[in-house]
C-alpha positions as CSV (number, residue, x, y, z in Angstrom):
1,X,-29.9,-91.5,-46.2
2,X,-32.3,-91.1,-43.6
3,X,-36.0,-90.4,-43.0
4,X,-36.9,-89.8,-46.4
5,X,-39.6,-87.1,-47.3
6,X,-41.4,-86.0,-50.9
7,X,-40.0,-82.7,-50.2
8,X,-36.7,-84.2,-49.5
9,X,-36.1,-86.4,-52.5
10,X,-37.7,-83.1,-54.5
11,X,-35.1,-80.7,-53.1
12,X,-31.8,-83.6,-54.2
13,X,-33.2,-84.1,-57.5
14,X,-33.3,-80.1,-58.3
15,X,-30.1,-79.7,-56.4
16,X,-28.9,-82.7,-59.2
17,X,-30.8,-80.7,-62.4
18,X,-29.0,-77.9,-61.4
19,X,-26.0,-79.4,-62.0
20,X,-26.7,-81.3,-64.9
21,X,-27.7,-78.0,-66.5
22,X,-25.2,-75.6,-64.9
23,X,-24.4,-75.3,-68.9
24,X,-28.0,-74.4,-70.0
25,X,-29.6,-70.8,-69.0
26,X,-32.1,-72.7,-66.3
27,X,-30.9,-71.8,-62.9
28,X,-31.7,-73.5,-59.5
29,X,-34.7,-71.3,-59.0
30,X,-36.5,-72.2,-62.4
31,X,-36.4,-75.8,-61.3
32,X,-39.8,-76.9,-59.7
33,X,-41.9,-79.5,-58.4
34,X,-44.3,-79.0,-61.4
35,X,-41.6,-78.4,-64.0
36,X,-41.5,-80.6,-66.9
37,X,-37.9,-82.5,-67.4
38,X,-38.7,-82.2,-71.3
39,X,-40.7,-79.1,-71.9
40,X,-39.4,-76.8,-69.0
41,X,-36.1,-78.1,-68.8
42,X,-34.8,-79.3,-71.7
43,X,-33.9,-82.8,-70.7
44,X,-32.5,-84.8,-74.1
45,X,-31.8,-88.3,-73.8
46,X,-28.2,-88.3,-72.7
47,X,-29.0,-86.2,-70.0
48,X,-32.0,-88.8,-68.6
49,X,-28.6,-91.1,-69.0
50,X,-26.8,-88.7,-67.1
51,X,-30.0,-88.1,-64.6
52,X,-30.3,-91.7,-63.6
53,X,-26.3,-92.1,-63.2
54,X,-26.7,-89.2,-60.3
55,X,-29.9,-90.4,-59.1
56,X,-28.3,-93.6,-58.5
57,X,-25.1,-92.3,-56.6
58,X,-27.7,-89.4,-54.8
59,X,-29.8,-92.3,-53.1
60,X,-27.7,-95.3,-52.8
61,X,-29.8,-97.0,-55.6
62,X,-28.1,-99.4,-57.3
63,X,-30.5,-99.5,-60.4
64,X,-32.9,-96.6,-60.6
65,X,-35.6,-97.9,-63.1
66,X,-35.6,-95.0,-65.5
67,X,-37.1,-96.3,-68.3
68,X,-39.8,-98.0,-66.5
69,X,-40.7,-94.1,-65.4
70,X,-40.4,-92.9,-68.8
71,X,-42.7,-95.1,-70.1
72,X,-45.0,-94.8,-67.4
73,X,-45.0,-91.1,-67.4
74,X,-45.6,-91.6,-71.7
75,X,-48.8,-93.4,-70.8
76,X,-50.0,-90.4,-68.6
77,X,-51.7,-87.7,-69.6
78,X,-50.5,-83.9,-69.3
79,X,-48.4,-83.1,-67.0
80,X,-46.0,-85.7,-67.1
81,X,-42.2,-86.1,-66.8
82,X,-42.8,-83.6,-64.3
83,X,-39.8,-83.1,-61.4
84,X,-42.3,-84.1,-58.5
85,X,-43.4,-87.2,-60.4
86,X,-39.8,-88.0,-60.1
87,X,-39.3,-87.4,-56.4
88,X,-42.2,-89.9,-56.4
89,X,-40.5,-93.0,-58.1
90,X,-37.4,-92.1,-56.7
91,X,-39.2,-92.2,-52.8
92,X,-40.9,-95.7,-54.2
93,X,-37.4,-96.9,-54.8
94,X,-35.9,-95.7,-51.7
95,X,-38.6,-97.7,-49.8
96,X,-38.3,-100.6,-51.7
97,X,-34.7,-100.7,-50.9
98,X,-34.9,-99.7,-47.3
99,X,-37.4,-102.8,-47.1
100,X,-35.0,-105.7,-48.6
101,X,-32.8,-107.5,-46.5
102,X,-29.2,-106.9,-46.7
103,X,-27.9,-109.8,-48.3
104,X,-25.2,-111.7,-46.2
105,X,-22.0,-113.4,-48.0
106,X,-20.9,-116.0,-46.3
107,X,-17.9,-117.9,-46.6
């Protein structure tokens, strides 16, 4: 992935909701920065599961730290578990990763 932006990351992870919830009545257009994963978009626990699987595969991440976000975003008061405080982590991680050196195996 290249140049990375907010609105970027934002756009893949409601392009990924969609999909998750293609099953659900909430269509591409109810999905929004501000919306709530929980509240707003009915996010149970296997689909966090299946959330961080496509996160993962979206951005090249080969651990995306979901439960570290959940229990930051718990701590917060209103709004939390929102879609843009997603795009937010998921940015951190894809700068984190950008950052470390490739590792090298040498034989």
């Amino acid at each position: 992935m290249g140049e990375t932006s907010v609105a970027n990351v934002t756009d893949q992870i409601c392009q990924q909701l969609a999909k998750l919830l293609e099953d659900s009545d909430i269509r591409m257009d109810d999905i929004r920065p501000e919306s709530s994963l929980v509240d707003d978009l009915g996010l149970d626990s296997l689909k966090f599961v299946d959330l961080t699987l496509a996160l993962e595969d979206v951005f090249g991440l080969s651990k995306f730290p979901m439960q570290d976000w959940v229990d930051r975003e718990a701590q917060k008061r209103q709004p939390a578990f929102t879609v843009s405080a997603l795009a937010e982590v998921c940015l951190e991680q894809l700068r984190v990763a950008r950052d470390q050196p490739m590792n090298v195996i040498q034989n």
